[in-house]
VOMIFI-775538 format. One record per atom (N, C-alpha, C): residue number from 1; atom name; x, y, z. Coordinates in pm, 1 decimal. Layout:
BEGIN
R; NUM; CA; X; Y; Z
...
end
This chain:
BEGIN
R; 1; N; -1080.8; 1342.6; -1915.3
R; 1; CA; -1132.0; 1389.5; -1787.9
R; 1; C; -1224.5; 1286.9; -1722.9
R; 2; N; -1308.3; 1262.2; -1789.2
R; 2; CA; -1388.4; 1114.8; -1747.3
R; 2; C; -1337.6; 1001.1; -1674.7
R; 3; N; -1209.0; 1002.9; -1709.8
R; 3; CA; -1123.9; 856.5; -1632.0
R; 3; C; -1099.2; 934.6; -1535.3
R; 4; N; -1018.5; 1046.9; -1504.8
R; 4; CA; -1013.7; 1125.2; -1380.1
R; 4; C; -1079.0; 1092.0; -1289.2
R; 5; N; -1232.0; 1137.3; -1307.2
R; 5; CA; -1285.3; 1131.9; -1233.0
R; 5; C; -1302.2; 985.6; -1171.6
R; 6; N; -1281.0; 896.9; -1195.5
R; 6; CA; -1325.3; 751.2; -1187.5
R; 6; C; -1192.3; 723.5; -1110.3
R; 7; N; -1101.7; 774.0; -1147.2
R; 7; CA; -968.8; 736.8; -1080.4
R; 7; C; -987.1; 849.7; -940.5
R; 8; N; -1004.8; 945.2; -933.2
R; 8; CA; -989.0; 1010.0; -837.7
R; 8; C; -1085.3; 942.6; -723.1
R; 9; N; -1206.9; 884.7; -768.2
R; 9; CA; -1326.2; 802.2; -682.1
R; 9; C; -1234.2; 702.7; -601.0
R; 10; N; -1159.3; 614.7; -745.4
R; 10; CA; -1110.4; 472.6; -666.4
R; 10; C; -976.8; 508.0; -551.0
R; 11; N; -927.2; 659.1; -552.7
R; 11; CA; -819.9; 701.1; -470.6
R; 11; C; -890.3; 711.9; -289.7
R; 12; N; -949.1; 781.5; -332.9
R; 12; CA; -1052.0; 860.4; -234.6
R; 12; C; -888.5; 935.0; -166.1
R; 13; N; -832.8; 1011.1; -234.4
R; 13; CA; -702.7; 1084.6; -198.4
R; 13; C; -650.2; 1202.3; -290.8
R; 14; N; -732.4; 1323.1; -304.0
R; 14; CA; -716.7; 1437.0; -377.8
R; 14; C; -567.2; 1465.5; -409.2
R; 15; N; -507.3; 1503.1; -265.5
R; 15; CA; -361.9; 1512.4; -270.7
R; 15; C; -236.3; 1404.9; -397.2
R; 16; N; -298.7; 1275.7; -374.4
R; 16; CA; -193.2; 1195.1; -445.8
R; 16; C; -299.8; 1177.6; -581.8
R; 17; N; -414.0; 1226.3; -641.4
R; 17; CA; -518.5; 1214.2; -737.5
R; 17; C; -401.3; 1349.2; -817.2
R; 18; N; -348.2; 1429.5; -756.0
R; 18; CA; -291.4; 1557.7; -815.0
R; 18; C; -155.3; 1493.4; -820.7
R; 19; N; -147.1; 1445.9; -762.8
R; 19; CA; 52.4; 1404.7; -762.3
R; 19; C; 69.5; 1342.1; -912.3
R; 20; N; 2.2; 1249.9; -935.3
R; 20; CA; -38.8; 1130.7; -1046.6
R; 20; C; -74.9; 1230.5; -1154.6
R; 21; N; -142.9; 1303.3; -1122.9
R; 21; CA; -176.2; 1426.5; -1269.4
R; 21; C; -61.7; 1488.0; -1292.1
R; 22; N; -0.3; 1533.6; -1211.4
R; 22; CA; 156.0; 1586.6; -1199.3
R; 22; C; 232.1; 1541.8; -1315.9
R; 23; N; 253.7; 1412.5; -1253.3
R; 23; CA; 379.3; 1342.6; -1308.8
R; 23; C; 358.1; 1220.0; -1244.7
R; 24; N; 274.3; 1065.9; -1265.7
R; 24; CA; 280.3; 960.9; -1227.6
R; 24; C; 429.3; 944.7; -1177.8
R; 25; N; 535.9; 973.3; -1233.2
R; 25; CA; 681.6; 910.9; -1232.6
R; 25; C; 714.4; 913.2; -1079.6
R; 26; N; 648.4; 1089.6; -1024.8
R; 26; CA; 748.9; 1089.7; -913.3
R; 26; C; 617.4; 1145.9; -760.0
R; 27; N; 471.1; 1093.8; -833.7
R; 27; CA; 384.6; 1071.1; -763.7
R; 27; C; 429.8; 976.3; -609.1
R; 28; N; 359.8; 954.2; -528.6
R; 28; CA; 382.9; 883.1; -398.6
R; 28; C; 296.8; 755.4; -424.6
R; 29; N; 329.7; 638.8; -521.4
R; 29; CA; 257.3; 515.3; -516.6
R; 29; C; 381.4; 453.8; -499.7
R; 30; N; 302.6; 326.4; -462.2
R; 30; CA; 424.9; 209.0; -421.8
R; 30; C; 485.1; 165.2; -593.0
R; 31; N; 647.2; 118.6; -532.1
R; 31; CA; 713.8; 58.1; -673.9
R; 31; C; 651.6; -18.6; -745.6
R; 32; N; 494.6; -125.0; -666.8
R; 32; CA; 419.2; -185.5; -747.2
R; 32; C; 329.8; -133.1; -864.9
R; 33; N; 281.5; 5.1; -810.0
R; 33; CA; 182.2; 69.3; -919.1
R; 33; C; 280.2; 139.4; -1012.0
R; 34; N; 369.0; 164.2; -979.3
R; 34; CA; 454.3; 263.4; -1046.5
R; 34; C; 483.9; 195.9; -1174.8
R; 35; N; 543.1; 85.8; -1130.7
R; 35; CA; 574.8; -66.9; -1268.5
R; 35; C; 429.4; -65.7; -1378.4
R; 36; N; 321.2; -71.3; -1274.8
R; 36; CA; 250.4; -116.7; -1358.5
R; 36; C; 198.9; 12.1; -1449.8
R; 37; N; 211.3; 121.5; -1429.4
R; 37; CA; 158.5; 282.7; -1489.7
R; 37; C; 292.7; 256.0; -1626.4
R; 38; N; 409.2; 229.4; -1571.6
R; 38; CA; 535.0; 213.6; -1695.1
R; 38; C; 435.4; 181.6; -1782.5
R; 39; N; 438.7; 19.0; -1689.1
R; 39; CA; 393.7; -52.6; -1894.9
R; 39; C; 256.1; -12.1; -1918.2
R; 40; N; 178.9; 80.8; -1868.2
R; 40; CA; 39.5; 88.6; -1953.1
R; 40; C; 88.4; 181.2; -2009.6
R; 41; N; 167.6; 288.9; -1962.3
R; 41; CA; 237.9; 411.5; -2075.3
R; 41; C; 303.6; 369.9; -2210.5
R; 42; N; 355.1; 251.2; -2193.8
R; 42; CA; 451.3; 179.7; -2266.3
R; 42; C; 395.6; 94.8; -2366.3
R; 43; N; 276.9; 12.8; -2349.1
R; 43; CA; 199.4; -101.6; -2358.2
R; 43; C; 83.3; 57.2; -2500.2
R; 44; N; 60.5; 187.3; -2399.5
R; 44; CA; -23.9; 283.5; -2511.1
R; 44; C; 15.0; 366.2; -2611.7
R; 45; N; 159.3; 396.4; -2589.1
R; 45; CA; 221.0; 522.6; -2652.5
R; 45; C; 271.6; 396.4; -2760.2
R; 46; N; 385.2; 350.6; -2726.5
R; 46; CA; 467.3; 227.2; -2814.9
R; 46; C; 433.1; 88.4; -2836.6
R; 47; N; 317.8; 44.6; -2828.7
R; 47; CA; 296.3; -140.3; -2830.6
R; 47; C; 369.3; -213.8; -2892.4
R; 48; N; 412.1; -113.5; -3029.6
R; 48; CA; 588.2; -198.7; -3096.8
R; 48; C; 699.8; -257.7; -3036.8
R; 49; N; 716.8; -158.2; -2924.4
R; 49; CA; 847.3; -180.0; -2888.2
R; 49; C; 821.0; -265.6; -2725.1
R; 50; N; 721.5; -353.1; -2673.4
R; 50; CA; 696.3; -417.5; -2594.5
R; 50; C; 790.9; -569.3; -2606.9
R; 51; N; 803.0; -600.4; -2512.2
R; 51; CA; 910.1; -697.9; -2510.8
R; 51; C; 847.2; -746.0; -2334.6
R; 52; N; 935.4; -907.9; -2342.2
R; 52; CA; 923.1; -1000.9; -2241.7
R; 52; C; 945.5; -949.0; -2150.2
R; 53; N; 1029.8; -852.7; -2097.3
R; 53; CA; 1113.7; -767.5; -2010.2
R; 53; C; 1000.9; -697.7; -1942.6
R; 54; N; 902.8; -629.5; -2043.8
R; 54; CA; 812.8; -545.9; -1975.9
R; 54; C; 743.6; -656.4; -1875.8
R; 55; N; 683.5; -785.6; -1922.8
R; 55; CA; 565.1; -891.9; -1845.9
R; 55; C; 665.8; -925.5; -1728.5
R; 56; N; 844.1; -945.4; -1760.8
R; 56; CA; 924.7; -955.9; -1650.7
R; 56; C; 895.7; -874.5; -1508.6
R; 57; N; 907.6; -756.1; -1575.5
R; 57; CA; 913.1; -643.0; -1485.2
R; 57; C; 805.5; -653.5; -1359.0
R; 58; N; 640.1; -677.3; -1441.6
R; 58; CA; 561.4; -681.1; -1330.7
R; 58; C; 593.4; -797.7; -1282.3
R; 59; N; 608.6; -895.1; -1348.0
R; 59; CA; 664.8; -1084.4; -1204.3
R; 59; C; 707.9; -1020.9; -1108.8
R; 60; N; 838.7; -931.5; -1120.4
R; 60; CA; 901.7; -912.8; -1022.3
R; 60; C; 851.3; -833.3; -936.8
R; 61; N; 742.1; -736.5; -900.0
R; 61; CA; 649.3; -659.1; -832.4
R; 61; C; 542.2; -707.5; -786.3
R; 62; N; 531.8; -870.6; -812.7
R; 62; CA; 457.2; -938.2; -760.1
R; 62; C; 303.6; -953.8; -813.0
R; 63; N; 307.1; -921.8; -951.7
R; 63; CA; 188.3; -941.8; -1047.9
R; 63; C; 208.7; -1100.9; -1092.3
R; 64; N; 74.2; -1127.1; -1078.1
R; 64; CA; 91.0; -1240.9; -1119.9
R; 64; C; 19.8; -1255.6; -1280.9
R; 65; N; 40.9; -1379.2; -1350.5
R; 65; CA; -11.5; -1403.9; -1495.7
R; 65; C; -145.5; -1339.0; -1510.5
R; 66; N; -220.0; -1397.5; -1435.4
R; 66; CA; -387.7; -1309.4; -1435.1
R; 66; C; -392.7; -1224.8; -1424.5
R; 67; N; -309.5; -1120.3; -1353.1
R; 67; CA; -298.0; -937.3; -1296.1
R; 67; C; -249.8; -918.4; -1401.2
R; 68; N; -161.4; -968.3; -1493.8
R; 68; CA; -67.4; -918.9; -1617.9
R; 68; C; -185.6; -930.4; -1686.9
R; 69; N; -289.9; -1013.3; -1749.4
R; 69; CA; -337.4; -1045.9; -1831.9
R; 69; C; -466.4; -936.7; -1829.6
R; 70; N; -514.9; -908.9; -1683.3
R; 70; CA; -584.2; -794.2; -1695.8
R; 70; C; -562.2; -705.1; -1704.0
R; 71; N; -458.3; -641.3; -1639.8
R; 71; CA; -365.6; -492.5; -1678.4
R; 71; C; -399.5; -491.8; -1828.2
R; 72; N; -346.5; -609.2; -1924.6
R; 72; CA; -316.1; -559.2; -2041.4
R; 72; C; -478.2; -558.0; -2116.1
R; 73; N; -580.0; -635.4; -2086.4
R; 73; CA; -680.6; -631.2; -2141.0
R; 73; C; -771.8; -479.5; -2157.7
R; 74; N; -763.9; -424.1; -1990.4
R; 74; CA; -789.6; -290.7; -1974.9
R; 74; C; -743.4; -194.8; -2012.8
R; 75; N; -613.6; -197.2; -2044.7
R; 75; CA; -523.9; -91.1; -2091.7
R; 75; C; -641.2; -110.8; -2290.8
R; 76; N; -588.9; -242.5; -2322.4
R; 76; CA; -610.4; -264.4; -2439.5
R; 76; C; -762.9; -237.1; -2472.5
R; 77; N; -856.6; -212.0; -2422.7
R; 77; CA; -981.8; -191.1; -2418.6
R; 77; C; -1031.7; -38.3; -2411.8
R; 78; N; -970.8; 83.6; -2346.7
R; 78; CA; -926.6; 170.7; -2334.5
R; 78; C; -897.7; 232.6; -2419.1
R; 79; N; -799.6; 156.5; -2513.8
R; 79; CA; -774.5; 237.5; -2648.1
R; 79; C; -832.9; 200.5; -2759.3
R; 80; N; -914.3; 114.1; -2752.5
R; 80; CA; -1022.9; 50.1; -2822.1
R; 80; C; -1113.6; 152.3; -2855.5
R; 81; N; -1157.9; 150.7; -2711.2
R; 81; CA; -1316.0; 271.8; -2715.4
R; 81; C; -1283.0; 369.6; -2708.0
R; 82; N; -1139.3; 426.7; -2694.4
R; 82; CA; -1104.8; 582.4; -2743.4
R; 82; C; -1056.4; 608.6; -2874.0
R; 83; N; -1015.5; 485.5; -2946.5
R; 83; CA; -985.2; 506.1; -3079.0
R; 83; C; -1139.4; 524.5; -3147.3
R; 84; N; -1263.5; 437.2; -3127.8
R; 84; CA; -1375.5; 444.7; -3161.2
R; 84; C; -1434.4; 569.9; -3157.4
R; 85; N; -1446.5; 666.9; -3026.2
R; 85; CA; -1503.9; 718.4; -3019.4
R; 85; C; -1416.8; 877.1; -3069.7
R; 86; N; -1288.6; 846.6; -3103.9
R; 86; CA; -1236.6; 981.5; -3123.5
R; 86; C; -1233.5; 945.0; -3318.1
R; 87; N; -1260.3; 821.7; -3380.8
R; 87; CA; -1276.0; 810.3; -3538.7
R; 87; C; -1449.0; 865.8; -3552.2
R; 88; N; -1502.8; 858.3; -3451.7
R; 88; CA; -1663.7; 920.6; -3498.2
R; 88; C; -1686.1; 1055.1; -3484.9
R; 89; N; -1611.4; 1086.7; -3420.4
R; 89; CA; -1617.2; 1240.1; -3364.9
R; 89; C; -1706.8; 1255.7; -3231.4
R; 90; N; -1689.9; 1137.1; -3120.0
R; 90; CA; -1787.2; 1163.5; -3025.5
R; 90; C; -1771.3; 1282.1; -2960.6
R; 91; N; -1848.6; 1325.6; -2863.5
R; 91; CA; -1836.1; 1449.5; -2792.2
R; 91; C; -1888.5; 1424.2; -2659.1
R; 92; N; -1809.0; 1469.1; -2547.3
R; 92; CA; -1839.1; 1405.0; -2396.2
R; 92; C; -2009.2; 1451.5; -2396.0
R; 93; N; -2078.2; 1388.3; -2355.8
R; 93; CA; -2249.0; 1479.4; -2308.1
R; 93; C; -2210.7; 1597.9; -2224.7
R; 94; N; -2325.5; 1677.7; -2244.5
R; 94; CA; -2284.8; 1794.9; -2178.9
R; 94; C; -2304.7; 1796.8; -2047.6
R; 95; N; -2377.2; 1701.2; -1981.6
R; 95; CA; -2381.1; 1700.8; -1896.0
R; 95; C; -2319.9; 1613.2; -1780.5
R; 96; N; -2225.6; 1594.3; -1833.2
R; 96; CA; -2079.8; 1501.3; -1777.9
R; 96; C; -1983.8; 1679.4; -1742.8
R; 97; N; -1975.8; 1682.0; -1622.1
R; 97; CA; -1893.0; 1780.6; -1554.2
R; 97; C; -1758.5; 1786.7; -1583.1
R; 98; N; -1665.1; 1811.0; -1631.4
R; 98; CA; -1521.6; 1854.8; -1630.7
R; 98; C; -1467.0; 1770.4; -1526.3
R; 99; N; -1467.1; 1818.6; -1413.9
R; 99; CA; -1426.6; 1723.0; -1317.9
R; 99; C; -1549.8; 1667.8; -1191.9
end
């Protein structure tokens, strides 16, 4: 819920903040974000099965080496401090709102 909220800030667009909660797949973002939501789905659920094809994919959407390299750092950082904080047993503060 925490990223929510942070994502819903950087939208400033409730309507497509819900589309994306929906179902990213068939949300209203351009084919550029759409590529890039694949491989962070792809890059979090499966990192095994990542291949050249995926770094292809964004070239062709007009990411360049540095946009690839941060996509993947953030994605990879992400599951860093959620693997951390879900092996300690953190717990959101209580005073962090739902949404």
């Amino acid at each position: 819920m925490h990223h929510g909220r942070g994502l819903r800030r950087l939208l400033k667009d409730d309507s497509l903040f819900a589309e994306i909660g929906a179902d990213w797949r068939t949300a209203g973002v351009s084919s550029k974000r759409r590529a890039m939501l694949q491989y962070s789905v792809k890059l979090t659920h499966t990192p095994g099965d990542m291949a050249v094809s995926d770094v292809e994919a964004l070239r062709s959407e007009g990411f360049t080496d540095r946009d690839i390299l941060d996509i993947t750092e953030v994605i990879g950082y992400y599951a860093y401090v959620n693997r951390i904080a879900d092996g300690l047993g953190v717990q959101t503060e209580s005073w962090i709102p739902d949404e």
